[in-house]
Structures are given as structure tokens and as C-alpha cells.
C-alpha positions as a Markdown table, in Angstrom:
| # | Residue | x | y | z |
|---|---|---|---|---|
| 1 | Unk | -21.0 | -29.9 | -15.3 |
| 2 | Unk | -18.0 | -31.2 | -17.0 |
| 3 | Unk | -14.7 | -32.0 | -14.9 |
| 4 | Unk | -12.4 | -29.7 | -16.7 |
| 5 | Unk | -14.1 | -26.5 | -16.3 |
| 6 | Unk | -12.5 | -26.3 | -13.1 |
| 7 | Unk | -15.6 | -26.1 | -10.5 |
| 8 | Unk | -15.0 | -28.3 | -7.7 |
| 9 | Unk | -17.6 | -31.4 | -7.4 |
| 10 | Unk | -19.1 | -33.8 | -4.9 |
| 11 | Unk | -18.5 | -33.3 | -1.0 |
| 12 | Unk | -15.2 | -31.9 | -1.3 |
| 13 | Unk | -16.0 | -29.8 | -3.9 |
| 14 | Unk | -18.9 | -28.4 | -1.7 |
| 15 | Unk | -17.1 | -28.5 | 1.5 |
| 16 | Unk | -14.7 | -26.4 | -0.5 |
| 17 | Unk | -17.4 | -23.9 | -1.7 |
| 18 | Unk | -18.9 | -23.5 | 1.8 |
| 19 | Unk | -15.6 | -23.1 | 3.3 |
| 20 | Unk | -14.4 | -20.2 | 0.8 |
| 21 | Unk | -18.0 | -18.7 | 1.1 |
| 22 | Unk | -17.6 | -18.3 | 5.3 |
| 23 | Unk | -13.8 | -17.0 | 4.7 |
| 24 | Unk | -14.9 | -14.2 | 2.2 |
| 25 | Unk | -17.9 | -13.4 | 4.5 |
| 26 | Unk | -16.7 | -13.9 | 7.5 |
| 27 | Unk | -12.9 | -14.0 | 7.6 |
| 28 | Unk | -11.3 | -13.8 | 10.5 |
| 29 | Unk | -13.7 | -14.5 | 13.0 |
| 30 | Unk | -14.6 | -17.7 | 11.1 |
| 31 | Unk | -10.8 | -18.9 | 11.4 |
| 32 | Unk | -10.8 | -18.1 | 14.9 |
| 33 | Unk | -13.9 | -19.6 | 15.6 |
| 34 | Unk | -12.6 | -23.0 | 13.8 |
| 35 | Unk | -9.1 | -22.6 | 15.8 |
| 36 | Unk | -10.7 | -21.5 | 19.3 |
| 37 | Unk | -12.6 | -25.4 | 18.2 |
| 38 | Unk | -10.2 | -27.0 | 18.1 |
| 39 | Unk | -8.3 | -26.3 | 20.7 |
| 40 | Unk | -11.4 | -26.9 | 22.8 |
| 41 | Unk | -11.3 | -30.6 | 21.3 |
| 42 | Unk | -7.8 | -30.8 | 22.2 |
| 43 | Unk | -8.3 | -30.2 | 25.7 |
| 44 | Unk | -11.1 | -32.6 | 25.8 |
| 45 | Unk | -9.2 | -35.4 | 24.4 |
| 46 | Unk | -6.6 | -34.9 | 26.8 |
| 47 | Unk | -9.2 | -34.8 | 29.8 |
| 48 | Unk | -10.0 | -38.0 | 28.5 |
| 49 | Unk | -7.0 | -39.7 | 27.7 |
| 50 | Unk | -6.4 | -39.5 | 31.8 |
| 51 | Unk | -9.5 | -41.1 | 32.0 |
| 52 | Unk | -8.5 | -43.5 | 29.8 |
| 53 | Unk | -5.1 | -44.7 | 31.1 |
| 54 | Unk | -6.8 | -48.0 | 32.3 |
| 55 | Unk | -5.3 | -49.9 | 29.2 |
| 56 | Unk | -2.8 | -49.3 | 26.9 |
| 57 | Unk | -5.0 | -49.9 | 23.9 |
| 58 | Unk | -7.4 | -46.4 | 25.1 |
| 59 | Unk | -4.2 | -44.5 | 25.8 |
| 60 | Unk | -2.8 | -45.2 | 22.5 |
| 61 | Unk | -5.6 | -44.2 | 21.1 |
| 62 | Unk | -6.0 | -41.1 | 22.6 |
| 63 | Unk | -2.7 | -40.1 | 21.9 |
| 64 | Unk | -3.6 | -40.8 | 17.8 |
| 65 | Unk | -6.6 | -38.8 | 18.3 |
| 66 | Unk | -4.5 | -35.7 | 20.1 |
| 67 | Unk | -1.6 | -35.9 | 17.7 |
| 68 | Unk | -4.4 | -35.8 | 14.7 |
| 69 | Unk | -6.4 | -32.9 | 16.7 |
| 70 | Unk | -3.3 | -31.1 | 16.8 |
| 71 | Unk | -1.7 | -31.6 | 13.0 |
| 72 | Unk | -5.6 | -29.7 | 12.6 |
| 73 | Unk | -4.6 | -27.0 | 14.8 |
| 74 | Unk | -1.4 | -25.9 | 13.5 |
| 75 | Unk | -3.2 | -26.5 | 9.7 |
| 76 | Unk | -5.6 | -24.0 | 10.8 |
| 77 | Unk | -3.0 | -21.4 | 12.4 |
| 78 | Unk | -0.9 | -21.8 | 9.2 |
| 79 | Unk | -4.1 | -20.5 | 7.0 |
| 80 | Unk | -4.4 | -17.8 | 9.5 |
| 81 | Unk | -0.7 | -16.8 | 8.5 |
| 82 | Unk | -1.2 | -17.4 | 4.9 |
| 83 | Unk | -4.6 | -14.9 | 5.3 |
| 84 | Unk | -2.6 | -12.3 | 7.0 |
| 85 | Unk | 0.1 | -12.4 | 4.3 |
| 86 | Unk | -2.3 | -11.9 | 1.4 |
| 87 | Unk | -4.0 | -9.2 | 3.5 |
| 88 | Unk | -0.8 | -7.1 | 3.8 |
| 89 | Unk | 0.3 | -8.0 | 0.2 |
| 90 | Unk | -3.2 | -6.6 | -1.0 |
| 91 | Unk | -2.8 | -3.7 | 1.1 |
| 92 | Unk | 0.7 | -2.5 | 0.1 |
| 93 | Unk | -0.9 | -3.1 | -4.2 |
């Protein structure tokens, strides 16, 4: 497969394919699924941070790990909002 034909390649390329694959078939509940996630991870880290407040190298670390954890979240909630937009665009064509 050459590069310019425009088919994504290696791991990204498939991680790209698999992703559009479960958003055509699944939609909504798959972007749910991946939101409800990470929100689950979220509350874990934080449950764990507490734990972790016995040196300042852990907490730090934990609060990287949140602040990454939640950058995914709102990334998630802003394709949700992108999906719904293209939804009622399509519907009004």
C-alpha cells in the first residue's frame, strides 16, 4: 500500500480503523462506554492519590496522571458534541 493513497498505516492507522469501525456500528453507546471509562479511571486515581499523599513525589504524580485522565475526558465529551452536531446537520439535509 503506497502512503499517498490516503489509507491510514501501522498502529495508528489501525487504531484509527477500529475506532471508526465501533463509532459507525455502535455510535453512541460506544462513546458512552469509552466516557463512562474514563470517568471510572478518574475516580480511581483520585482514590489513590489519597493513598498516595505519603510523599510528594506519588502525589505529584497522581495529580499528572488525573490532569492527563481528564484532558481524555473532556476529548471524549467534545467528540460526543461533534457527533451530535453532524447528526442534526444530517438530519435537517
Amino acid at each position: 500500500m503506497e502512503a499517498d493513497e490516503g489509507r491510514p498505516r501501522g498502529v495508528s492507522g489501525m487504531a484509527y480503523l477500529v475506532d471508526q469501525f465501533l463509532r459507525d456500528h455502535l455510535g453512541r453507546p460506544y462513546r458512552l462506554i469509552l466516557a463512562a471509562g474514563l470517568v471510572v479511571s478518574i475516580v480511581g486515581a483520585l482514590n489513590n492519590l489519597e493513598k498516595a499523599f505519603g510523599s510528594a513525589q506519588n502525589v505529584a504524580e497522581g495529580v499528572v496522571i488525573v490532569i492527563f485522565q481528564a484532558a481524555l475526558l473532556l476529548n471524549q465529551l467534545a467528540q460526543v458534541h461533534e457527533w451530535r452536531r453532524e447528526r442534526r446537520a444530517r438530519r435537517k439535509a
